[in-house]
N, C-alpha and C positions, 0 to 999 in steps of 0.2 A: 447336341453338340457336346465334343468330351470340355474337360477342362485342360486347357494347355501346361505343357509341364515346360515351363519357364521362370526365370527367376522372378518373384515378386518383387517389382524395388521401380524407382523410378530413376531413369538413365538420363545420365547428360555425358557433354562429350566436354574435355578440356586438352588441349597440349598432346594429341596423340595418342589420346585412353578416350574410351567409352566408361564409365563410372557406374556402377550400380550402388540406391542409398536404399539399403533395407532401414535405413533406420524406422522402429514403429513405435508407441506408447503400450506398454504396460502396465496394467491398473490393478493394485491388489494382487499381484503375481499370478493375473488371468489376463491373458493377449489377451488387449483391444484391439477392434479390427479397425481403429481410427489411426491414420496413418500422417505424423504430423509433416506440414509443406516449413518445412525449417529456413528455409530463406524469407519464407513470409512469417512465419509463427504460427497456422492456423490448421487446424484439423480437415485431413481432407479426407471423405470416404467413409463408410463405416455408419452404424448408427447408434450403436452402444456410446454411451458418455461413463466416463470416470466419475469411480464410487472414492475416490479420496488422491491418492498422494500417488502421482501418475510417475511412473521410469523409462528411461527412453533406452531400449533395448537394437543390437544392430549397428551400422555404419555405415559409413561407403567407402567402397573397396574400386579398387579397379578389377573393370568385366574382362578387355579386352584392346590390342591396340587395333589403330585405326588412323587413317590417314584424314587428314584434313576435309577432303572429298566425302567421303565416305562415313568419318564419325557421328555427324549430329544425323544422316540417314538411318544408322543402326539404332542411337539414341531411339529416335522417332519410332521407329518400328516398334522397338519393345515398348515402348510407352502405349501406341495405341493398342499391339496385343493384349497388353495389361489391363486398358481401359476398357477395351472391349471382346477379351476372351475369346479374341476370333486371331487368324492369322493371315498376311494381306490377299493370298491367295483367296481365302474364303469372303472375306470383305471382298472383294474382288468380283466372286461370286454373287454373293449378295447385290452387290449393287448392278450387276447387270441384270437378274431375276427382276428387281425391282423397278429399275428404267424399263425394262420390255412389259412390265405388267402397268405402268403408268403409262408409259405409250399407247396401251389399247384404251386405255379410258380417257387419254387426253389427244386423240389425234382430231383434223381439223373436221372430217366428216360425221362424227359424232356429235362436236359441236353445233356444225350446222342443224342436224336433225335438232338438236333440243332449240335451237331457239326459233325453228320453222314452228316444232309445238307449243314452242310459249305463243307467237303469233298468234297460235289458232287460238289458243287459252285464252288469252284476252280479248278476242274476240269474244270470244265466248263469256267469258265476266262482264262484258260492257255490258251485251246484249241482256245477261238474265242478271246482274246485278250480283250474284252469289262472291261471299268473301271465301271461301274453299277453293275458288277456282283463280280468285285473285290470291291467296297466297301459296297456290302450287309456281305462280306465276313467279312470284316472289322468289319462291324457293329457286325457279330455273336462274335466275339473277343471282343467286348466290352460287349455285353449281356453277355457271359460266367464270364466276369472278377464281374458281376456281380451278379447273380448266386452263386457265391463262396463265394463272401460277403454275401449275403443273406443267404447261408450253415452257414458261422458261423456263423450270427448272430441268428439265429433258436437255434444251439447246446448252444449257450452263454443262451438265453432264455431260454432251457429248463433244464438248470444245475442252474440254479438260479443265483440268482444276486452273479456278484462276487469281 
């Protein structure tokens, strides 16, 4: 995946503007790559720490206007770009590759097979006592519990964000 050539900065929308706030910290007059959340006061990002008397270099500027409808959507967008180096087309991507490859591992006929062979497994552990066969049993108890999560979260995914 390239790196997006977009503004680094984190956006908000106010009055008709989209705002970008590059502001970041300076440390030693070597960018830090900690970039402070100045409404809260706290370092977000990054993992370098400052070696003494930190500067806050940047601003925020206005990006672009934007109608009411429309501002805090573009806000959004460039925020999660930023956060996640992808663009929503490609998130977009991603997440159907990913619900169709969780599909095959969580549909209902699958499930049934594994717990037909836990059945048998326990039988089978009752019968010879072996704990190898009681905790593959185990194990099927934890894939199922898992499985189920995976069920919703497919259903959650394909009812839309909610």
């Amino acid at each position: 995946m390239s790196e997006l050539k977009i503004t680094k900065a984190h956006f908000t929308y106010a009055e008709g503007q989209v705002f970008a706030d590059t502001r970041a910290q300076v440390c030693c007059g070597i960018p830090n790559v900690k970039v402070i959340d100045f409404d809260h006061g706290w370092p977000v990002g990054g993992e370098e720490e400052c070696c003494g008397n930190p500067e806050i270099e940047g601003g925020i500027e206005p990006f672009c206007d934007a109608s009411d409808h429309d501002g805090p959507l573009i806000a959004e967008t460039f925020n999660v770009a930023n956060e996640t180096g992808m663009t929503p087309r490609q998130l977009l991507e991603q997440r159907n590759e990913l619900l169709y490859a969780l599909k095959g591992l969580a549909d209902n006929q699958m499930r049934e097979r594994l717990l037909d062979a836990q059945q048998d497994i326990n039988f089978h552990a009752n019968t010879t006592m072996s704990q190898s066969v009681a905790d593959a049993s185990a194990l099927i108890d934890e894939i199922d519990v898992k499985i189920l999560k995976a069920q919703d979260a497919i259903a959650k995914a394909e009812g839309g964000a909610s």
